[in-house]
VOPAGU-2260 file (C-alpha; in pm, 1 decimal, decimal comma):
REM VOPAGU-2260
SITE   aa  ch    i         X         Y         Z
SITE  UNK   A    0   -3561,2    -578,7   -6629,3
SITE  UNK   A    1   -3712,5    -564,0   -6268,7
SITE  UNK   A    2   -3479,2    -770,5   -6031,9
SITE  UNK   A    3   -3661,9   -1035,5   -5787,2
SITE  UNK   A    4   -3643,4    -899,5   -5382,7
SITE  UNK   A    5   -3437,1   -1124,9   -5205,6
SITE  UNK   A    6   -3746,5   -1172,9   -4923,5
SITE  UNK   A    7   -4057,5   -1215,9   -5090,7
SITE  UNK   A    8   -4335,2   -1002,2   -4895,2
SITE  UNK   A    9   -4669,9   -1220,8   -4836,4
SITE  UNK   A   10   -4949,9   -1078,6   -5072,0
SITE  UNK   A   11   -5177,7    -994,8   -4819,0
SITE  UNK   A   12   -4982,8    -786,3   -4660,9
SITE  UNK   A   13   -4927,8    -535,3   -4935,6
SITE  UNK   A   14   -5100,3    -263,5   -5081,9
SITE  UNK   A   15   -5144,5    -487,0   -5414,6
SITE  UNK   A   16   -5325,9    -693,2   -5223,8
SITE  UNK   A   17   -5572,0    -490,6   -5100,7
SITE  UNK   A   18   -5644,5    -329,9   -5384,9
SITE  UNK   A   19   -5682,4    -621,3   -5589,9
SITE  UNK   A   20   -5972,4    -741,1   -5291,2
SITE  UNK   A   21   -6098,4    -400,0   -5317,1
SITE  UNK   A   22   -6153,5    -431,9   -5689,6
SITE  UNK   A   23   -6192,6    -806,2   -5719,9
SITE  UNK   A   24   -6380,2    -964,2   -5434,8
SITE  UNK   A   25   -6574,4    -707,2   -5258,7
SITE  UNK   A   26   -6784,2    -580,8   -5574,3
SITE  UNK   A   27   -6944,0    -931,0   -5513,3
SITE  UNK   A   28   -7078,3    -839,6   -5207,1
SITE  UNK   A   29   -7050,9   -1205,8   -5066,7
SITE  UNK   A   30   -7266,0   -1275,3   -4782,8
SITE  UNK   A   31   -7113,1   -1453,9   -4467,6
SITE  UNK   A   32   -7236,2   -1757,0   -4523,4
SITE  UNK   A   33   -7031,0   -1803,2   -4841,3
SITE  UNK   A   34   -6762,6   -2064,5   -4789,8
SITE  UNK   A   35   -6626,4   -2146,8   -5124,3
SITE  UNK   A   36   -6566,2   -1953,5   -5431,3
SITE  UNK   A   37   -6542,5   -2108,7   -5782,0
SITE  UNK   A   38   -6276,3   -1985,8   -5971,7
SITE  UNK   A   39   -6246,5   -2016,6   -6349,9
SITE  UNK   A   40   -5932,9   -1814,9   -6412,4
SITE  UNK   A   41   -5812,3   -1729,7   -6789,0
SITE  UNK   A   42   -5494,8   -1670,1   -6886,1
SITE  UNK   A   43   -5255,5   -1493,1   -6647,8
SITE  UNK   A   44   -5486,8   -1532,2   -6409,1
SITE  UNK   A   45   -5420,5   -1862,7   -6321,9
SITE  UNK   A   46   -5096,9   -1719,8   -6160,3
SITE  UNK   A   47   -5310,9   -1515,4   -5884,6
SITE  UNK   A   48   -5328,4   -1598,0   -5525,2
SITE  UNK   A   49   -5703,4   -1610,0   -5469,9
SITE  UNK   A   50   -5656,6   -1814,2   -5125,2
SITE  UNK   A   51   -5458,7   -1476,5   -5016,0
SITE  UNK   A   52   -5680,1   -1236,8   -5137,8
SITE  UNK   A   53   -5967,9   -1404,1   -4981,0
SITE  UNK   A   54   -5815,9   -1630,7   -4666,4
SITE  UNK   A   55   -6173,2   -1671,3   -4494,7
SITE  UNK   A   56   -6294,5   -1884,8   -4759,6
SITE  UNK   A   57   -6200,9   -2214,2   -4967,7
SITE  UNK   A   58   -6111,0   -2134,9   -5335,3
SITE  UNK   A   59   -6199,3   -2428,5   -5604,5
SITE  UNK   A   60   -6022,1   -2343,0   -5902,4
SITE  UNK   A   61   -6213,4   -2491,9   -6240,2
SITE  UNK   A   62   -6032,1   -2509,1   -6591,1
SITE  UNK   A   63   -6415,6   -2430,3   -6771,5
SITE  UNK   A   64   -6748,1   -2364,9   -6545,1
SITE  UNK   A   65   -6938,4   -2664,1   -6700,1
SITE  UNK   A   66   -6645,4   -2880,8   -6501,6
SITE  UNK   A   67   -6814,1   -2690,3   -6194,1
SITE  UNK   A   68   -7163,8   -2828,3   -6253,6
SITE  UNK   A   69   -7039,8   -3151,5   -6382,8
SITE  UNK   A   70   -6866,2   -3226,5   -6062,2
SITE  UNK   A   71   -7146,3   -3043,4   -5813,7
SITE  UNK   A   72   -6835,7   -2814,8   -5639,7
C-alpha cells in the first residue's frame, strides 16, 4: 500500500502534470481564443484536475454531452 505524503505537491508543478497536458490537452491544438473547455469525464476521470492541467482556461464539467447542448455551455 502506497502511504499519502504528508505535503501534498500542487499538480502543476509535477512531472505528472506535464505529461498528462502533453498527452491530454495539447494534441487538441486549441487556438488562443479558446476560453472554455467542455468536459465529459467517465469514470475515474471525474477525479482529474482539469482546471490544473489547463489554468488559462474555464473548465465546464458535463455528466453526458447532450447536457452541453441542452444548456448552450
Amino acid at each position: 500500500m502506497t502511504e499519502r505524503p504528508d505535503t501534498l505537491v500542487p499538480l502543476g508543478a509535477s512531472d505528472e502534470a506535464g505529461d498528462l497536458r502533453s498527452k491530454w490537452i495539447a494534441p487538441l491544438g486549441l487556438d488562443a481564443t479558446v476560453k472554455r473547455l467542455i468536459i465529459c469525464p467517465s469514470g475515474l476521470l471525474w477525479s482529474v484536475p482539469f482546471c490544473t492541467l489547463v489554468p488559462e482556461r474555464e473548465i465546464a464539467y458535463v455528466a453526458d454531452p447532450l447536457d452541453a447542448l441542452v444548456l448552450q455551455i
